[in-house]
N, C-alpha and C positions, 0 to 999 in steps of 0.2 A: 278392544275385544275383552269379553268379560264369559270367563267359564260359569258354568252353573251344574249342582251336582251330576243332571244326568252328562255331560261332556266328562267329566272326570268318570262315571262309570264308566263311560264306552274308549277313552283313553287305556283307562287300567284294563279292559277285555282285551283291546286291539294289543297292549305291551304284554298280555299275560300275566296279570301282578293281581295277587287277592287283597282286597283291603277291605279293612274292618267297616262297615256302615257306617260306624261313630268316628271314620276319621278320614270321610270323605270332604266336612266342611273344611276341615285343616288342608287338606289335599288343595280343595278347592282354593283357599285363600293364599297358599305359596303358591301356585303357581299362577293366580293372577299377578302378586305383586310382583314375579317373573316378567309376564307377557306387559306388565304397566314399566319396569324399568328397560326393557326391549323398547317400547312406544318412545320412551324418553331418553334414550339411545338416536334411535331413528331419526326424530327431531331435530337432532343436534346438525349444526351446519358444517358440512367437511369441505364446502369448496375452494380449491386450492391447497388441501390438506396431501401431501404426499403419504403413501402408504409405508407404514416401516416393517420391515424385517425383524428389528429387534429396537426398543426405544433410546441403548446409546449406539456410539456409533463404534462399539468395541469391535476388531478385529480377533479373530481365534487362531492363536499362535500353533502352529505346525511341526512337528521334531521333522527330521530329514529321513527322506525314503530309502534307507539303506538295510543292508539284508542284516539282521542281528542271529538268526540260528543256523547250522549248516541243513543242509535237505538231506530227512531221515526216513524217505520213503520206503526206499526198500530194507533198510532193517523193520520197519514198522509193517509191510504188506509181508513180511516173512512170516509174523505170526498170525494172521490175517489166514480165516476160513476160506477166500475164494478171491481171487485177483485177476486181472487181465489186463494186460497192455500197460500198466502201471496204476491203473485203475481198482476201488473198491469193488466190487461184486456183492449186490444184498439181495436179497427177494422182496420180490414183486408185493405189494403191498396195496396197492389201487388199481383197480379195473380197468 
């Protein structure tokens, strides 16, 4: 697949983006050698390839789920404009 100016204009209308006339060729050529290194991507053979997560096989070490501050709701909702039931209260904001 091979852009040609008018594609890069009607890209840039459909994204909203202004570009200069003089640098629609540049436009135009990154983003073929894009769509060419895509192609040669594509090519490439993955069967039997498993998909990874992350390319080592590092584990993400965890602290323990223990409580570290005491619950300071209610000194916090005491200076608090509008509460209920231990709940914030704010205004309506979306329709």
């Amino acid at each position: 697949m091979s852009l040609d100016r008018s594609d890069v204009e009607q890209i840039a209308h459909l994204a909203r983006l202004q570009i200069d006339a003089a640098d629609i060729d540049s436009y135009s050529q990154a983003l073929n050698s894009i769509l060419n290194l895509v192609d040669q991507m594509q090519a490439t053979n993955t069967e039997g390839v498993e998909p990874l997560a992350h390319p080592l096989d590092a584990v993400q070490r965890l602290r323990a789920d223990e409580v570290s501050e005491t619950n300071q709701r209610e000194a916090l909702q005491a200076v608090a404009p509008a509460t209920e039931n231990g709940l914030f209260l704010v205004p309506k904001v979306i329709e």
